[in-house]
N, C-alpha and C positions, 0 to 999 in steps of 0.2 A: 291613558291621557289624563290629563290634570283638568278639572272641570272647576269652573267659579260660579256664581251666582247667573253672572251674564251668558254663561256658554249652557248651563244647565237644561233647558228646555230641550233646547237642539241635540245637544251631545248626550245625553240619557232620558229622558220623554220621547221624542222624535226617533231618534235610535234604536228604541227599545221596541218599537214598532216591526223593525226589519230582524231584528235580532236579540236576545237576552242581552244586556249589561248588568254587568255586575258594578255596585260604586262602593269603595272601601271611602267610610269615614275614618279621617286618622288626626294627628298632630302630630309636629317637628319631635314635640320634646315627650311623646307616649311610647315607651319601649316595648312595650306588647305590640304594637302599631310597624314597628320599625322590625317584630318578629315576624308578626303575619303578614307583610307584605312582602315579601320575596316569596315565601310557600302560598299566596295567590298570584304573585306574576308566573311564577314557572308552571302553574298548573293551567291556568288560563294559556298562556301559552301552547303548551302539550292540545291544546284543542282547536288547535290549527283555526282560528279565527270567528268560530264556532258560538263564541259567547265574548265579549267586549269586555274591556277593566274602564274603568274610569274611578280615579281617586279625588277627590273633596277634604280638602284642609277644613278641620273645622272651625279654626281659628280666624280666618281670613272669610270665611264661606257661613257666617252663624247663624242667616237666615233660612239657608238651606239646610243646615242644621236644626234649628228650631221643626221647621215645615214636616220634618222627618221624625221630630223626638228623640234625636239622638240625645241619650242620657251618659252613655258610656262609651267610650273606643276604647278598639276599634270596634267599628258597626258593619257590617258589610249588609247590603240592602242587594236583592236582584230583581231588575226590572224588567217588564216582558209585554208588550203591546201597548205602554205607558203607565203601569201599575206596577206594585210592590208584589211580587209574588214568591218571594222565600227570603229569609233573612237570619243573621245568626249574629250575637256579640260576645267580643273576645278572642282570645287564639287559641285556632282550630290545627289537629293536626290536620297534614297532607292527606291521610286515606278520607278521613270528614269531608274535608274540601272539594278532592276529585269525585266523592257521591254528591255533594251539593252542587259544583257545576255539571254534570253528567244528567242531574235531576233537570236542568234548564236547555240541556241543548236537545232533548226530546222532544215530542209533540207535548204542545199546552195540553190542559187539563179540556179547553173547549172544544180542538182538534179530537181528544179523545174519547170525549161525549159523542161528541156527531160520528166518529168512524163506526163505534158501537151502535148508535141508532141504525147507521146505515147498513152495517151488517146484518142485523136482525128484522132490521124493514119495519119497523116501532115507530112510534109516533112521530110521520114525515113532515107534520107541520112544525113540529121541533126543529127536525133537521133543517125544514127551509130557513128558520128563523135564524139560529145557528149560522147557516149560511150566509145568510146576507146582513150578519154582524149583530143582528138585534136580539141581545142576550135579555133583554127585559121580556119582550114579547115569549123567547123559548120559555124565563125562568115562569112569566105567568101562566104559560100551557102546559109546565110539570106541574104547576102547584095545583093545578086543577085535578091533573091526573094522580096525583098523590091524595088530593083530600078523597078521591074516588073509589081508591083502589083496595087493596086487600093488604094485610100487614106486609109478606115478601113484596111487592110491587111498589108497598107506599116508600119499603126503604130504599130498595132500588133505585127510584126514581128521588127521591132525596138525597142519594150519595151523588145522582147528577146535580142534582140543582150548588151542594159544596162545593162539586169542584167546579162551577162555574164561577159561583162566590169569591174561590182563589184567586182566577183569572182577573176577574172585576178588580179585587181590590178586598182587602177589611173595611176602608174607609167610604169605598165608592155608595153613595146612597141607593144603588140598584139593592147593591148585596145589604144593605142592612136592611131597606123595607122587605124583602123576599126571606132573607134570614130569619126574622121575627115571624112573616108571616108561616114559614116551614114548622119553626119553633112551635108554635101555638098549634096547627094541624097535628104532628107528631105525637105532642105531649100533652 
């Protein structure tokens, strides 16, 4: 689907809530642009509805360009509970493409924290936090556990607090105060 400024909240924010979207940034006149999208329509395709396209002229769209930092097309950006969570610029072959959407139509990275917690019966109050959406609360009861724990455990539980940082966002101000604060424990 073709997304503008006005349709963008709804159609990849909102969206991206129920299911991954992928948005190609491109232009009319970008011949890379005019390569990679057919080998992202048919791939997206082949996943039976599994992950959404939405494409954004950058040209007509430059505030959501801007918003994004697109510097080059095409951009492909993939969104996932309203966040950017994998992206790549330029054309990709077909085998690239079908592991990076295959990599979105799986469980989030927060899905896969918590099914590990709950496998191993580890620290439940993570899990409930996890649960009931409040990723700041889990990330501040890892860092606890981290600055606690012993080197195997501090990484461990470090490799969870990353991949919740992905889900968040790079930009999301959770991920970067817990980011720094990992940072400095760690190192």
């Amino acid at each position: 689907m073709d997304v503008t400024s006005e349709t963008f909240q709804r159609d990849v924010i909102e969206r991206s809530r129920e299911l991954p979207v992928v948005v190609d940034f491109w232009a009319p006149w970008c011949a890379p642009c005019t390569m990679l999208g057919p080998v992202l329509e048919k791939e997206i395709e082949e996943r039976s509805g599994a992950v959404e396209l939405a494409k954004i002229d950058v040209d007509e769209n430059q505030d959501i360009a801007a918003m994004y930092s697109i510097r080059g097309i095409p951009a492909v950006k993939a969104f996932r509970g309203g966040n950017v969570v994998a992206e790549f610029v330029g054309v990709q072959p077909a085998p690239a493409i079908a592991r990076f959407l295959d990599q979105l139509s799986g469980p989030s990275a927060t899905e896969q924290v918590l099914a590990e917690l709950k496998s191993s019966g580890e620290a439940p109050e993570v899990a409930a936090a996890l649960e009931a959406g409040d990723h700041k609360q889990a990330l501040e009861l890892l860092l606890e556990q981290v600055r606690g724990g012993d080197d195997s455990e501090r990484q461990r539980l470090g490799r969870y607090m990353i991949a919740l940082f992905g889900d968040l966002g790079a930009d999301n101000p959770v991920s970067l105060q817990y980011r720094r604060q990992l940072a400095s424990t760690l190192y």
